[in-house]
C-alpha angles and dihedrals in degrees: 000000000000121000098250095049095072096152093180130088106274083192100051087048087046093052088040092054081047097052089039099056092051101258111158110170124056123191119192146166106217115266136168092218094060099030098120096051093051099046086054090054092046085053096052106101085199087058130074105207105198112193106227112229079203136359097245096076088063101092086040096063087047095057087048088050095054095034088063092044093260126110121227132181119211114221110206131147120242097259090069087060085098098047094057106037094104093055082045093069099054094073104068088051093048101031110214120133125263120185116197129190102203111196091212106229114198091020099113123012100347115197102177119073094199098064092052107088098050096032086051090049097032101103087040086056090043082047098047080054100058103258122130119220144231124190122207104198091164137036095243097056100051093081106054090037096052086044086056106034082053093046075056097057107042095044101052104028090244138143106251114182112182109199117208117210115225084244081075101040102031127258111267109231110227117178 
């Protein structure tokens, strides 16, 4: 079977890597990209998906998470980057683990110039905080990337984005 064949739910094998890691807490700032993921995480009675007023109370709610002895991931798309990079910081000099799903705006067939500049230096602004990054360029690989990337974090007290091309999600048409 080719790449770019996955016939499978990317989403339901993202939420499942999720579930299956022990994260129990999602945070996330509303976004179409990720939607299914969300909504499966919303629907996990095991789960406790928090909407986000800003990104940058994202790393905030992980510490909070860990702090406590649970594990969250924080959904964002790539444009609140920028919201959140002074929270981000904070994780590498306080070393708990943050695990971020990035729906990666302007990474295959871009049609809105507006989401271009923070969506190409996202994952050199994830990067400049510490975190290390995973890319998911095809379905059947979102699974088995977001269960390492969170064995990564959660093992090493690291901040882990995973950054998800439009070739996973889908281009947004703008006219």
């Amino acid at each position: 079977m080719a790449r770019t064949q996955y016939e499978g739910d990317w989403s339901k094998d993202v939420h499942d890597a999720l579930d299956g890691s022990g994260v129990t807490q999602i945070g996330y700032v509303p976004d179409g990209g990720m939607k299914n993921v969300i909504n499966y995480c919303i629907d996990n009675p095991k789960m406790s998906a928090i909407p986000l007023a800003s990104e940058e109370e994202g790393p905030c709610l992980a510490a909070g998470a860990w702090l406590g002895g649970g594990k969250a991931a924080i959904i964002m798309q790539s444009t609140g980057i920028g919201n959140a990079i002074n929270t981000f910081s904070m994780i590498e000099v306080c070393q708990f683990p943050c695990l971020v799903l990035v729906s990666h705006r302007s990474s295959w067939g871009e049609g809105n110039r507006w989401q271009t500049p923070m969506g190409q230096r996202g994952p050199d602004y994830f990067k400049m905080a510490g975190f290390h990054t995973h890319f998911v360029e095809h379905g059947i690989d979102a699974g088995e990337t977001v269960a390492a990337a969170a064995a990564q974090a959660y093992n090493t007290g690291n901040g882990i984005g995973v950054f998800f091309s439009q070739r996973v999600m889908g281009v947004k048409k703008f006219l």
